[in-house]
C-alpha positions as CSV (number, residue, x, y, z in Angstrom):
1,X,126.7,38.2,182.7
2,X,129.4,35.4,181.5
3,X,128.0,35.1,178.2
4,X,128.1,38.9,177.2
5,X,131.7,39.1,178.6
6,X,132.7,36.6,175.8
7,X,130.6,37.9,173.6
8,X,132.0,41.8,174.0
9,X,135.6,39.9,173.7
10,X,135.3,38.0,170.8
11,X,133.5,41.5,169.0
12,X,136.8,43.5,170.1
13,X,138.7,41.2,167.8
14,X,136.5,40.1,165.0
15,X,136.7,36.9,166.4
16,X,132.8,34.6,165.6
17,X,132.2,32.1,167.7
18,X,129.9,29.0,167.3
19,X,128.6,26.4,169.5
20,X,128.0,22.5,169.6
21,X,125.9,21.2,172.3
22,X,124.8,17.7,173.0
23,X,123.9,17.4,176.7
24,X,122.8,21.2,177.1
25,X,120.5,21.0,174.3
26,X,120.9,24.4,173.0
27,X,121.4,26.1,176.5
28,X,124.8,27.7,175.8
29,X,123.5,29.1,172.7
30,X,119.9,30.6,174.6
31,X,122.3,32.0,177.0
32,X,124.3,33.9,174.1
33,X,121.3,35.0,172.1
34,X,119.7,36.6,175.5
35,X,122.6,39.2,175.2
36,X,121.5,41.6,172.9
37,X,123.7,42.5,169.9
38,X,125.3,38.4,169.6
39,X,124.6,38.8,166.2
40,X,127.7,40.5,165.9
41,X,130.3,37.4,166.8
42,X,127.8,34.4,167.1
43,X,127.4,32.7,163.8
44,X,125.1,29.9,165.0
45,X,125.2,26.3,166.9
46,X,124.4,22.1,166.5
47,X,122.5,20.5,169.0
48,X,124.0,16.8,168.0
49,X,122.1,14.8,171.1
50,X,122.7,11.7,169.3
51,X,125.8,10.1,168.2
52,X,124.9,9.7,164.4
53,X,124.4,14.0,164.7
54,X,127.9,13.9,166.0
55,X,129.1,12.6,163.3
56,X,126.8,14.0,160.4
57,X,126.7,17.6,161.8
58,X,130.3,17.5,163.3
59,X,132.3,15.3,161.5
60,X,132.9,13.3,164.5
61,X,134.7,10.4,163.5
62,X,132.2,7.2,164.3
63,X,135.3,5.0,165.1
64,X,136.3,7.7,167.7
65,X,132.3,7.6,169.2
66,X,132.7,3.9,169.5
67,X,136.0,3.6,171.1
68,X,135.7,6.6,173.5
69,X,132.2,6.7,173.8
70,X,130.3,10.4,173.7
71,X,131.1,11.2,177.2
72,X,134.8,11.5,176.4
73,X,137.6,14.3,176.3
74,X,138.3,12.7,172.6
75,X,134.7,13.4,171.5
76,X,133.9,16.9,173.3
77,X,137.4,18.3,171.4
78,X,136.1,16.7,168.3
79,X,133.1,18.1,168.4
80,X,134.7,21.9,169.2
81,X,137.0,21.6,166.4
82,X,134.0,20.2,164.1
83,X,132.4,23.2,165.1
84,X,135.2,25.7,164.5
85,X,135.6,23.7,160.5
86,X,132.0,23.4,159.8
87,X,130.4,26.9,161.1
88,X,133.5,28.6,159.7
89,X,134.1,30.3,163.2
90,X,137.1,31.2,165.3
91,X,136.1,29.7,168.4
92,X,134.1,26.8,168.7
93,X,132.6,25.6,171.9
94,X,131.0,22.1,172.7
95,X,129.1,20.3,175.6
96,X,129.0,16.8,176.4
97,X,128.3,14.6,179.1
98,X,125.7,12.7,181.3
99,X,122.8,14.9,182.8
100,X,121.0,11.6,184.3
101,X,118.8,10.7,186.1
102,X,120.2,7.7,184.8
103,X,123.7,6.9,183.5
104,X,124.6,6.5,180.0
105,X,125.3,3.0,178.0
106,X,128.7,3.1,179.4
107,X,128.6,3.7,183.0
108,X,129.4,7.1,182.7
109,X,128.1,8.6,186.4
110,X,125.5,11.0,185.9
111,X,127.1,14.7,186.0
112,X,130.0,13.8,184.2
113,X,130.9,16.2,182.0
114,X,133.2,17.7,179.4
115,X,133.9,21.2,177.9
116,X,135.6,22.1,175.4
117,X,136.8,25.4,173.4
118,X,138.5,25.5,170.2
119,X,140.7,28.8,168.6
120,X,142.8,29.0,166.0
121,X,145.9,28.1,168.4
122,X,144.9,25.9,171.0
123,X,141.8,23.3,172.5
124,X,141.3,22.8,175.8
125,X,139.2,20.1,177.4
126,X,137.4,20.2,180.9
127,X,136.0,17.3,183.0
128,X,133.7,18.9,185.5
129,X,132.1,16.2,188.3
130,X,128.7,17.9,188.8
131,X,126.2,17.1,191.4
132,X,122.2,17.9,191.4
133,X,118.9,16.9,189.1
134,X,119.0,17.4,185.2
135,X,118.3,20.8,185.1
136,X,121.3,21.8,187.7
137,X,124.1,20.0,185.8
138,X,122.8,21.4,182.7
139,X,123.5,25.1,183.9
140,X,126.3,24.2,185.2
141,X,127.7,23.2,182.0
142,X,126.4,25.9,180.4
143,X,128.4,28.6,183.0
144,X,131.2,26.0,183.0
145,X,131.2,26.2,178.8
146,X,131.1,29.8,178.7
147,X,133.7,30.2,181.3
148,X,136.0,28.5,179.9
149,X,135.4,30.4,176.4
150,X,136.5,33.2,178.0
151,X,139.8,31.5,179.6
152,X,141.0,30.0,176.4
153,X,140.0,33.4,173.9
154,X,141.7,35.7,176.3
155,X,145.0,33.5,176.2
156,X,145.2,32.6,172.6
157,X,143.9,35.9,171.0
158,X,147.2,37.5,168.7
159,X,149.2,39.3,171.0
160,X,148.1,36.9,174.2
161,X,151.8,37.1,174.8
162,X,152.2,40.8,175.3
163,X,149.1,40.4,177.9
164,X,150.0,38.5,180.5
C-alpha cells in the first residue's frame, strides 16, 4: 500500500506530513487515514475546492490564482508550501487539476493535473495527462500524489546524500 509506505517513512524520521487537496477532495487524506497508526506522522489536510479556499486556507496568493489559473504548476507548489507553513508539517502534499466531465474556465483539458510535494529542502511539481471519467483521474492523482511523496521524502530526508 503506497500510502503506508510513506507513512512508515516519514514515522522513521519524525517527519509529519500534511495534505492540501482541491480536485481529490480529501482522497489522498482517506487513503492515509485507512492505514492504521497515521496518527503518528499525519497532522491533518485542506480540502480548498475553490479559489477563495486557496487563498484563505493556504495563503495562496490571489494575484498568482488569477494569472496562472488553479490548474497551474505555480498554484499546486503554492498550495504544498502553504500546507507545509500553515499545518506546521515537514512535508506538504497538494492536488490540483481538472477531473471533468467538463473543462475548467480556462480551457484546461479535463485530466490535467498537478502534484506537488513540499520538504524542508526541496518542491517538486508534476503534470500528469490523465485519461478516464471523474472518478478514475481522481485515483490516479491520488496514487500519483502519494507517489511522488515518497520520491521527494526519500531524496531530501538528512543524510539523502549518503543514500544513494
Amino acid at each position: 500500500m503506497v500510502a503506508g509506505t510513506l507513512l512508515n517513512l516519514l514515522a522513521q524520521h519524525g517527519w509529519s506530513l500534511g495534505t492540501a487537496e482541491s480536485l481529490t477532495g480529501g482522497m489522498v487524506g482517506e487513503a492515509i487515514t485507512a492505514v492504521p497508526g497515521a496518527s503518528v506522522s499525519y497532522m491533518g489536510g485542506v480540502i480548498s475546492y475553490t479559489d477563495r479556499e486557496k487563498t484563505a486556507l493556504l495563503g495562496v496568493p490571489a494575484e498568482l490564482l488569477e494569472k496562472c489559473g488553479a490548474i497551474s504548476v505555480e498554484v499546486a507548489e503554492a498550495m504544498a508550501q502553504g500546507c507545509r507553513e500553515r499545518l506546521n508539517v515537514q512535508v506538504g502534499l497538494a492536488t490540483t487539476g481538472v477531473a471533468g466531465p467538463t473543462s475548467d474556465g480556462r480551457g484546461t483539458p479535463v485530466g490535467t493535473v498537478f502534484v506537488a510535494c513540499a520538504t524542508p529542502r526541496a518542491c517538486t511539481v508534476e503534470r500528469l495527462l490523465l485519461d478516464g471519467d471523474r472518478l478514475h483521474i481522481r485515483v490516479e492523482s491520488t496514487r500519483a500524489a502519494l507517489r511522488l511523496a515518497i520520491r521527494l521524502v526519500t531524496a531530501t530526508l538528512p543524510g539523502a546524500e549518503e543514500m544513494t
